[in-house]
C-alpha positions in Angstrom: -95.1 45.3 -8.6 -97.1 42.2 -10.1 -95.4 40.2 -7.1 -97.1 42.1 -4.4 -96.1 42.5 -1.1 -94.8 39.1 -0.4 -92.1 39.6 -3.4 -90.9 42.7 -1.4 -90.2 41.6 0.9 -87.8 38.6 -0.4 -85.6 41.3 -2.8 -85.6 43.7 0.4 -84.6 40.6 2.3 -81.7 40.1 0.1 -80.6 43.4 -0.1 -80.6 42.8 3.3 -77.9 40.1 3.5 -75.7 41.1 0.9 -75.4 44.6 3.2 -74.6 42.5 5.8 -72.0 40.4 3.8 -70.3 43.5 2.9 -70.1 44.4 6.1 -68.5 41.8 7.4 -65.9 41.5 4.9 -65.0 45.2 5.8 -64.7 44.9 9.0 -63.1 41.7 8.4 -60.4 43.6 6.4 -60.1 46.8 9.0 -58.9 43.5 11.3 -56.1 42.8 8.3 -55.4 46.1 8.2 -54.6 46.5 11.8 -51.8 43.8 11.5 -50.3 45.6 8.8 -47.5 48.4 8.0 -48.9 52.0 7.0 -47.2 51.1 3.8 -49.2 48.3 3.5 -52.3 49.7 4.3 -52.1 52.3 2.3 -51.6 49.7 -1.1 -54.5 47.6 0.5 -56.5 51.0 0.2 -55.2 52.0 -3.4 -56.1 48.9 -4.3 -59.9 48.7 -3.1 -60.7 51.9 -4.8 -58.9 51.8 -8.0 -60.6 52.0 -11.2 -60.9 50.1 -13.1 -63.6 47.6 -15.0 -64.5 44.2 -13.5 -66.6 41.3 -14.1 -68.4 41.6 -11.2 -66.9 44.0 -8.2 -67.0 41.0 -5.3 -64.1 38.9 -7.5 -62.3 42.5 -6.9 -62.4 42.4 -3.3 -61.3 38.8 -3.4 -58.4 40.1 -5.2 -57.8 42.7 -2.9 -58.6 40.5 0.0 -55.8 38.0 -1.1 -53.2 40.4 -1.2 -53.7 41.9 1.8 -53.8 37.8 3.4 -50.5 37.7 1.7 -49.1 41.2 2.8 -50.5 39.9 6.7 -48.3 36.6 6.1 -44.9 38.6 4.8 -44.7 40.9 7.7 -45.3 38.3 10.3 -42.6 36.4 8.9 -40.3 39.5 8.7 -41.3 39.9 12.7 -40.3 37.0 13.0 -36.8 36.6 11.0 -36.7 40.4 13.7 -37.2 38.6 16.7 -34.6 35.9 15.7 -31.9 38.4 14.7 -32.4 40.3 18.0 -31.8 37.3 20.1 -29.2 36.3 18.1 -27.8 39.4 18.7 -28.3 39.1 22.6 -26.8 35.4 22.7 -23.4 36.9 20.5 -23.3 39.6 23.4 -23.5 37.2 26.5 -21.0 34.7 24.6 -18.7 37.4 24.1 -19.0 38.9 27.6 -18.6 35.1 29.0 -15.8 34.2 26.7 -14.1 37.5 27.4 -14.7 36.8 31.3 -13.2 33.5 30.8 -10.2 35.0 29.0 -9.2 37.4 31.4 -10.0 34.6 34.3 -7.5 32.1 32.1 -4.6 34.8 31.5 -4.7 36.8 34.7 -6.2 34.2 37.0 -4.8 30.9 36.1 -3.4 28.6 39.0 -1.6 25.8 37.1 0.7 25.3 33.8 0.0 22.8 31.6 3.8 21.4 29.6 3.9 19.9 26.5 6.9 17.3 26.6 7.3 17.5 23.1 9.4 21.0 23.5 8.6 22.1 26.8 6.4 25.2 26.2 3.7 25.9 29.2 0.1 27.1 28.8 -1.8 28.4 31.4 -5.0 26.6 32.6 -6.9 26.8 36.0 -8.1 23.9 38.3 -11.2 23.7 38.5 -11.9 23.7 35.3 -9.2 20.6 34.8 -10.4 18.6 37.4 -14.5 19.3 36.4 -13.4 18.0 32.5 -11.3 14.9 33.3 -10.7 12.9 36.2 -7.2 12.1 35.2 -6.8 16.1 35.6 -8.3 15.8 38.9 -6.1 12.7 40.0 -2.7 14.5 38.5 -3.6 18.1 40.5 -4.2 16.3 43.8 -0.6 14.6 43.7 2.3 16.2 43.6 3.5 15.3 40.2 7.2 14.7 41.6 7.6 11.1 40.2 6.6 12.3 36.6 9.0 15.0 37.2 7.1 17.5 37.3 7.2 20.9 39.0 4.9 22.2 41.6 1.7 24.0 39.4 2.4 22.3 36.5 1.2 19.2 34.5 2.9 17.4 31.6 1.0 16.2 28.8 2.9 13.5 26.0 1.3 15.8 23.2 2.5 18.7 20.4 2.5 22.7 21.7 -0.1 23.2 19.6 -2.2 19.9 20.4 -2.0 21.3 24.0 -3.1 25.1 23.4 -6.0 23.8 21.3 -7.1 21.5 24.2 -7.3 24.4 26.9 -8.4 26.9 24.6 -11.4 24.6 24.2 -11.6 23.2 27.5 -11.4 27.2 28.9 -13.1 29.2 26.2 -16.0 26.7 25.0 -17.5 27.4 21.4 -14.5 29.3 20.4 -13.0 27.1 18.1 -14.2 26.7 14.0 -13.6 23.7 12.6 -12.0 25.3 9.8 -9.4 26.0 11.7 -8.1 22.9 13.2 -6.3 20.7 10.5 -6.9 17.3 10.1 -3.1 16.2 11.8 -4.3 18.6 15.0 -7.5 17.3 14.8 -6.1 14.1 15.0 -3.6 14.1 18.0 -6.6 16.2 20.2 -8.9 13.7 20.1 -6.2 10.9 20.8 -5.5 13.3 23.7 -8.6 13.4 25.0 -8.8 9.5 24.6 -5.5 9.4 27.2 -7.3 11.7 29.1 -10.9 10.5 30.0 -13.9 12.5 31.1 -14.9 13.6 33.9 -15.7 11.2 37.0 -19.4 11.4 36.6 -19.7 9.4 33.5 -23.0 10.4 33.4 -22.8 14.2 32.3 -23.3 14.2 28.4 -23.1 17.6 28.3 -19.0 17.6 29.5 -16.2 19.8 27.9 -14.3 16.6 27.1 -17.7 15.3 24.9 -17.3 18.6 23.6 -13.9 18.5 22.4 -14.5 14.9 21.0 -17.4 16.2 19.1 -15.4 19.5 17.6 -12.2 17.1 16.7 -14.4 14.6 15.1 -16.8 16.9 12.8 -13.2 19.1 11.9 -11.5 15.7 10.7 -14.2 14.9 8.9 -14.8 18.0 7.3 -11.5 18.4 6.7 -11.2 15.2 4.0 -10.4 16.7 0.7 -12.1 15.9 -2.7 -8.9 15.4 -4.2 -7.3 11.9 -4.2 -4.4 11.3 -2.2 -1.4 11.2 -4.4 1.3 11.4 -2.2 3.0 7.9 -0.2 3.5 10.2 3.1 -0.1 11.3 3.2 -1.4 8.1 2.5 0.7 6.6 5.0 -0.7 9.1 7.6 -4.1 8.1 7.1 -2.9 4.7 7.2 -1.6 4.9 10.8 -4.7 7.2 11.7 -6.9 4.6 10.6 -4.7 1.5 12.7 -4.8 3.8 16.0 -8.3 4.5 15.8 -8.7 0.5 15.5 -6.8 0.2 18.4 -8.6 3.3 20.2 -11.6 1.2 19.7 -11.0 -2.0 20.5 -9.6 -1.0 23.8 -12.4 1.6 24.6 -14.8 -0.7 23.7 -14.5 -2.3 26.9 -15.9 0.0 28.9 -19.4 1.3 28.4 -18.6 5.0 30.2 -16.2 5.8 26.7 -19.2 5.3 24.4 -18.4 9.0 23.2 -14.9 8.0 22.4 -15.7 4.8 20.7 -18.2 6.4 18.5 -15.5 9.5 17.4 -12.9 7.1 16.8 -15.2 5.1 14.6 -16.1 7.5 12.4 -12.8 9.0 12.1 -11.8 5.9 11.2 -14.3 5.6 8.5 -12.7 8.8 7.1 -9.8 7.3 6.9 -10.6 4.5 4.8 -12.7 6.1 2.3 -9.5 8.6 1.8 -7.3 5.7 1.4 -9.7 3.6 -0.7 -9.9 6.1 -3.0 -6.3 6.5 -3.4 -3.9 6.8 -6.8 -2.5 3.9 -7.7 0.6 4.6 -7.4 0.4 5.8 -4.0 -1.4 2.1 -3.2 1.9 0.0 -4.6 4.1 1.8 -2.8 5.0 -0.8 0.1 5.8 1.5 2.8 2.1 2.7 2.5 0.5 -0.6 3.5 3.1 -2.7 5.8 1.7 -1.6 9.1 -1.8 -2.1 8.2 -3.5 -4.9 10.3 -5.8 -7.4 8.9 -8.7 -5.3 10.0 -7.5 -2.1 9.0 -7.2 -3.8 5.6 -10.8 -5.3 6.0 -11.9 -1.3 6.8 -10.7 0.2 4.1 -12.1 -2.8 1.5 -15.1 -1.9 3.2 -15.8 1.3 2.3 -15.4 0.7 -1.6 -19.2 0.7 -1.9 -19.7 4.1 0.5 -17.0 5.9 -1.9 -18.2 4.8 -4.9 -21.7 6.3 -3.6 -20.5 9.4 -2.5 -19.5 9.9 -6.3 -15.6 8.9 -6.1 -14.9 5.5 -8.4 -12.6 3.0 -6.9 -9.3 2.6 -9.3 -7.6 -0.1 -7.1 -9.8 -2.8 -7.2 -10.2 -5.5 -4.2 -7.5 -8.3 -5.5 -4.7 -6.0 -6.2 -5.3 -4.3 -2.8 -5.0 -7.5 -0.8 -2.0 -8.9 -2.8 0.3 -5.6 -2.4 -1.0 -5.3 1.2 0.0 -9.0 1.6 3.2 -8.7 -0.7 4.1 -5.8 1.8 3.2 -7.9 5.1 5.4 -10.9 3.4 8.3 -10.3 6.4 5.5 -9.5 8.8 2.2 -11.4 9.0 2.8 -14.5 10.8 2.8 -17.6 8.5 4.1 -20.3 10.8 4.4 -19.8 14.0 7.6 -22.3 13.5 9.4 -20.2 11.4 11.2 -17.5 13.0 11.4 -14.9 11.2 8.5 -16.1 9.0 9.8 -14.9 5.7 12.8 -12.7 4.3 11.8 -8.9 2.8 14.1 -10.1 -0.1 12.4 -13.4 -0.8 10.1 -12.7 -4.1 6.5 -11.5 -3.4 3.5 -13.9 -3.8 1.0 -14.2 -6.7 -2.2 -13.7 -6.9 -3.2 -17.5 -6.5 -0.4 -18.0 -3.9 -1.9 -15.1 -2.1 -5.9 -17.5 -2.1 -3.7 -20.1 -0.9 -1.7 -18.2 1.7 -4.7 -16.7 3.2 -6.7 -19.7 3.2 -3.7 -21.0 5.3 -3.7 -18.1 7.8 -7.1 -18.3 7.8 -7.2 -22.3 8.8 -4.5 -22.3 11.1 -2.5 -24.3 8.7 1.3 -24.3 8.2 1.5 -21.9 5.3 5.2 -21.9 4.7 5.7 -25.7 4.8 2.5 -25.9 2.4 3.8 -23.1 0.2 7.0 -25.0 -0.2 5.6 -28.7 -0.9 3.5 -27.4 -3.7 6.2 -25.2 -5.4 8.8 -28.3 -5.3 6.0 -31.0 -5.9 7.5 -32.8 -2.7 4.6 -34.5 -0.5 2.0 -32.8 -2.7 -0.6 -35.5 -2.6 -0.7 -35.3 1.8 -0.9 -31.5 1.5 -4.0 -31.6 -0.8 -5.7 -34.0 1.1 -4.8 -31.9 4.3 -6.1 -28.4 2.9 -9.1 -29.9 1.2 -10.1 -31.3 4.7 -9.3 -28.5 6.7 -11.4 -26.1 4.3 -14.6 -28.1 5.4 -13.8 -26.7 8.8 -15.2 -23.4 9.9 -12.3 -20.9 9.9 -10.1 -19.9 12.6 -9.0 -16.6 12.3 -12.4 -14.7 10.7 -10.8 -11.7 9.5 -8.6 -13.7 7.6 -11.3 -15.7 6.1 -12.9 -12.0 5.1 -9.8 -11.2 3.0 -9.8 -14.5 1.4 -13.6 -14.4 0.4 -12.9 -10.5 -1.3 -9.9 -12.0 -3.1 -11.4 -15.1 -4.8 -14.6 -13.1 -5.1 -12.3 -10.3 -6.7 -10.4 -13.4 -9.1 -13.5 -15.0 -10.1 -15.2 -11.6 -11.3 -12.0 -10.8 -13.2 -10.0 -13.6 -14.4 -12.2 -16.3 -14.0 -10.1 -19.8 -14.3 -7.8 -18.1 -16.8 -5.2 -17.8 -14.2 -6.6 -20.4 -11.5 -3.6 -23.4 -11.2 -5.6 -26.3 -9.6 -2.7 -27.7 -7.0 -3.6 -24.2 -5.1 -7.1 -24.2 -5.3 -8.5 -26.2 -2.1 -12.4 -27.3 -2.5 -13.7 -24.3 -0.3 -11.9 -21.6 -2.9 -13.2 -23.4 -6.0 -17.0 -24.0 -4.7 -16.8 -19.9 -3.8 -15.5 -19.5 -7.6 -18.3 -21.4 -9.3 -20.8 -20.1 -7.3 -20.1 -16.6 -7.9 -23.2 -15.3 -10.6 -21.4 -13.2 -12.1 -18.3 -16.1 -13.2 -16.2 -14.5 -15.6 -16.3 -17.5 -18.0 -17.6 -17.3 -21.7 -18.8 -20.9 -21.8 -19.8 -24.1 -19.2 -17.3 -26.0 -20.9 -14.2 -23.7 -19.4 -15.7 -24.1 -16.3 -16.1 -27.9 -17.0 -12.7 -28.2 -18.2 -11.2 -26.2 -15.2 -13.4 -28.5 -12.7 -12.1 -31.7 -14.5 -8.5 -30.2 -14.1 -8.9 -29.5 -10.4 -10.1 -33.0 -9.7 -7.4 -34.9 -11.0 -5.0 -33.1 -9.2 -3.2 -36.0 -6.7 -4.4 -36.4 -3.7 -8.0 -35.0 -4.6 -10.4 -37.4 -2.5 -13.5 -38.6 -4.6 -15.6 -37.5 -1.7 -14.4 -33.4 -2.1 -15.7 -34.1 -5.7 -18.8 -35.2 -5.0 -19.7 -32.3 -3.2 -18.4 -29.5 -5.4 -19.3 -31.5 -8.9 -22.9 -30.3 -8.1 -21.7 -26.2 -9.0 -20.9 -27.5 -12.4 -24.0 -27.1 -14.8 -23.2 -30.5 -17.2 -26.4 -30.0 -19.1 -24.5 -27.5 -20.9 -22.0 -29.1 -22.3 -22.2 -31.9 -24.9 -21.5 -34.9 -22.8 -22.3 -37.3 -25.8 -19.8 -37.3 -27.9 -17.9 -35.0 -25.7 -15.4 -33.0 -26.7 -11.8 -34.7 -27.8 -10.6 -31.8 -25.1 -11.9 -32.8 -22.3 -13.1 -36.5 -22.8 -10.4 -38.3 -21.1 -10.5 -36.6 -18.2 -14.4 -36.6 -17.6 -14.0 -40.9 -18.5 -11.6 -40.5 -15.4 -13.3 -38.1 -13.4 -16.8 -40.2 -14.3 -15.3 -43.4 -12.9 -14.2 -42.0 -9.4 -17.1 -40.1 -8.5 -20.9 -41.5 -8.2 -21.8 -38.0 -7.9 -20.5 -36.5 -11.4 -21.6 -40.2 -12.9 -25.4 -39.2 -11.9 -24.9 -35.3 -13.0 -23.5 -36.7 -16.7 -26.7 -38.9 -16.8 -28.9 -35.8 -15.8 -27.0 -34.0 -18.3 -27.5 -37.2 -21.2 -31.5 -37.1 -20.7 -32.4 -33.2 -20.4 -30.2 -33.2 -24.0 -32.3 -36.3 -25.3 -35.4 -34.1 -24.3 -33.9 -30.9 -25.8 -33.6 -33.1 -28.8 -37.0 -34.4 -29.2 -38.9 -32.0 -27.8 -37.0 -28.3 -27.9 -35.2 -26.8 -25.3 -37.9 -24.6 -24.0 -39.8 -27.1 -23.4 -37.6 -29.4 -22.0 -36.4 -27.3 -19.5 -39.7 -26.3 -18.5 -40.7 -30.3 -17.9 -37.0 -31.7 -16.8 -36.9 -32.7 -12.9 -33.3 -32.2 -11.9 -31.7 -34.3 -9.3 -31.7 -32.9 -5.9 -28.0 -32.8 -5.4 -26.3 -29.7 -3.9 -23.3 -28.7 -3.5 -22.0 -29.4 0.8 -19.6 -26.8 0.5 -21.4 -24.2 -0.9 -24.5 -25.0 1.4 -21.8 -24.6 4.7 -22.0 -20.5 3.2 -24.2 -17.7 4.2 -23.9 -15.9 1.2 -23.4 -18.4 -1.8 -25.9 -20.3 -3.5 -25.9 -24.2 -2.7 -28.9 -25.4 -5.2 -28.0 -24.5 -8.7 -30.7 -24.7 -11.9 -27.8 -26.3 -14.0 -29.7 -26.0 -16.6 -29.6 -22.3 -16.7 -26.6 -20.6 -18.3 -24.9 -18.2 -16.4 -24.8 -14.5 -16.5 -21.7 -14.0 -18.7 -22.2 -17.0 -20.7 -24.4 -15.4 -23.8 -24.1 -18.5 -26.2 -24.3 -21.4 -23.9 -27.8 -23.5 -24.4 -28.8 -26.8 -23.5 -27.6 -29.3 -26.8 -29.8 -31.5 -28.1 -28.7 -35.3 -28.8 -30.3 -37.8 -30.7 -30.5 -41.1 -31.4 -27.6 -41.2 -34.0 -25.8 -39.1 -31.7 -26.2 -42.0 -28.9 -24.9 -44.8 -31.7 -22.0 -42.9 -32.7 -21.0 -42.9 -29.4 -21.7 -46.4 -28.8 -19.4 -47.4 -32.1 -16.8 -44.5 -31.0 
């Protein structure tokens, strides 16, 4: 009242609005309400007028209001998940009423037999549908089939009774098949059916029966891998020969772009196939009737996938270097040494070892007479000529590359587990020991094994001083005393020292940085020292080795090693020594 008439007006004005808000937000719920169940509503309308005390009546209907949103959302969804049940329900009905169609067309109307050769049993199949799938079909059911021996109606297929009902079941009844069903052996021999087979002639349908098949075959082998390792030789062995004819599958479809389809099943049943035989037993791995047939890049395929099993959670038991020497132990009356030697080796000669296996493959992998090698370095006979041969010829890119793969993956596998321990230098060419040094992760416990080894390697006869100078550089001489050095390896460095410029300059490198260490510390000598630039040529010729080493810097496995420090009485003793 002591506002007067204009203050009226603003509280009637307000009154005013918040009418109108409530208003709106009823009618604005009426429109909810309308999209829900009675059930629904009828808990919306509980709600709104239940009693109860509030803090203020508009954070009510917000409550109320965000239920009934909620409620609005649920039952849409539910409509929804409706809808999709009701078609899905349609679809089963016209797939039923199609496949049952096709059914009754295939066993009532069927104009030609299809014959397995493996025992002769028929199954019925009709044209049209042959010829639209493949265009060997089509070709086979426009001849007679008299010079395959067939009868009139009927085509023979090379392939199992049951390989053959899976394929026109499929080919006839589309979408019929579960994977679950099909084993991995069937599996197998229908998609190598449809390989012999082909598509259709229009290469360009990708929506063909054959694709189709392919596809079901593929994702049912696949599937059909078990957890379990494979403990048994004949399994193994399977998988062993699925794995070489999907190689083979591939390489020859590979030729032609229209069996892209093919090329891409085969290839991942071949992974498969690897990954179950990587993860193998042991046991199952030594047996040497498991391995014999493999190819080199069957081999390579199944190394491989070590790092996709290991990630899929299996660990790998057999590792790298024992799989390539029992696969090469088991090839020792197969793989073609020397092409002059026929046969190449007897079964019942004794198998290789593990460094005769670097050398043998470094031979296959070079082109190089392995046998006649093999033999001069076991007798002695000639041994200086065969060094020199092999150390020039490992310069030389490589030959046969898959070869070369397997003999990267066994020194790689030798220098991460034995190191130089079992290393004998006569079969060590200069391309296996620059790969061994320059592995990080060496397993050595100190620079002065590796020194030792190196020194050992180049005094072997035949060794040309130039091969030294270009591996030398891989050996890190700062770490090792080189004044005095040690009484084990000082007559052979005073050798080594004389022949070879290269290790002359890396013992003087080595002499100074320890002077420094000496007067200064090691930190911060190393942090000052300029280190000749002198690489290693070898190691530089490889993509994934590295060719500039800090030789100064110890490596990985070698905890103790440090740069030693050597003074001046040091120098004096060795002068008087």
């Amino acid at each position: 009242a002591n506002r007067g008439p204009t203050g009226h007006r603003l509280v009637l004005a307000m009154l005013a609005r918040l009418l109108r808000e409530r208003e709106r937000e009823e009618q604005e719920a009426r429109e909810r309400a309308r999209n829900l169940s009675p059930g629904s509503a009828a808990l919306i309308a509980n709600l709104g007028g239940y009693p109860q005390r509030v803090a203020h009546e508009q954070n009510h209907r917000r409550a109320v209001q965000a239920v009934q949103e909620r409620l609005v959302q649920l039952e849409a969804q539910l409509a929804a998940v409706e809808d999709e049940k009701r078609q899905l329900a349609a679809d089963s009905a016209h797939k039923i009423c199609a496949l049952a169609d096709a059914a009754r067309q295939l066993l009532f109307d069927h104009d030609v037999m299809v014959k397995s050769t493996v025992d002769g049993s028929q199954c019925p199949a009709r044209k049209a549908t042959l010829s639209a799938a493949s265009a060997y079909f089509q070709t086979r059911l426009e001849a007679t089939g008299a010079e395959l021996g067939d009868d009139e109606g009927v085509v023979s297929l090379d392939a199992t009774r049951e390989a053959v009902r899976a394929l026109m079941l499929e080919l006839h009844l589309p979408g019929c098949t579960d994977c679950a069903s099909f084993g991995q052996s069937l599996a197998f021999e229908v998609l190598e059916l449809v390989a012999m087979l082909g598509g259709p002639a229009d290469s360009s349908d990708l929506d063909s029966s054959m694709r189709k098949v392919a596809t079901l075959c593929t994702n049912a082998f696949v599937v059909g891998r078990s957890a379990e390792r494979i403990a048994d030789p004949v399994e193994c062995a399977a998988f062993c020969a699925a794995l070489t004819s999907s190689i083979d599958h591939v390489d020859a479809l590979s030729l032609d772009d229209r069996h892209d389809w093919l090329v891409e099943a085969f290839r991942e049943v071949g992974a498969s196939c690897a990954r179950s035989i990587r993860l193998a037993e042991w046991d199952v791995l030594k047996d040497p009737t498991v391995l014999s047939a493999f190819s080199p890049a069957a081999l390579l395929k199944v190394l491989d996938a070590q790092r996709e099993g290991e990630r899929d959670g299996g660990f790998v038991r057999v590792r790298t270097h024992r799989l390539i020497s029992v696969w090469l132990s088991a090839r020792w009356a197969k793989v073609p040494l020397d092409p002059a030697h026929a046969p190449p080796l007897l079964a019942s000669e004794p198998a290789p070892s593990l460094e005769e296996c670097v050398f043998l493959l470094r031979c296959l992998a070079n082109g190089a007479p392995a046998l006649d090698s093999l033999d001069a370095l076991l007798t002695g006979e000639d041994i200086e000529d065969i060094i020199r041969k092999h150390d020039e010829l490992s310069l030389q890119p490589a030959s046969n590359v898959e070869f070369a793969r397997l003999w990267e993956k066994l020194v790689d596998g030798m220098a991460y587990f034995f190191g130089f321990e079992r290393s004998t230098a006569r079969w060590v060419d200069a391309a296996t020991f620059s790969r061994m040094l320059s592995r990080k992760k060496l397993k050595v416990d100190s620079e002065e094994t590796v020194l030792r080894a190196f020194l050992d390697w180049a005094e072997v006869p035949g060794r040309e001083a130039l091969l030294i100078d270009q591996v030398a550089p891989l050996v890190r001489f700062p770490l090792v005393r080189v004044c005095l050095p040690d009484g084990a390896i000082k007559d052979a460095l005073s050798r080594v020292y004389r022949r070879s410029p290269v290790v002359k300059a890396l013992v003087q490198e080595a002499l100074a940085l320890q002077q420094e260490v000496s007067r200064a510390g090691e930190a911060a000598a190393c942090a000052t020292f300029r280190r000749k630039r002198l690489i290693s040529a070898i190691a530089a010729g490889s993509a994934d080795v590295s060719a500039d080493v800090d030789r100064s810097k110890k490596r990985k496995l070698c905890v103790n090693d440090a740069v030693p420090g050597v003074s001046a009485a040091d120098a004096a003793d060795a002068l008087m020594a």
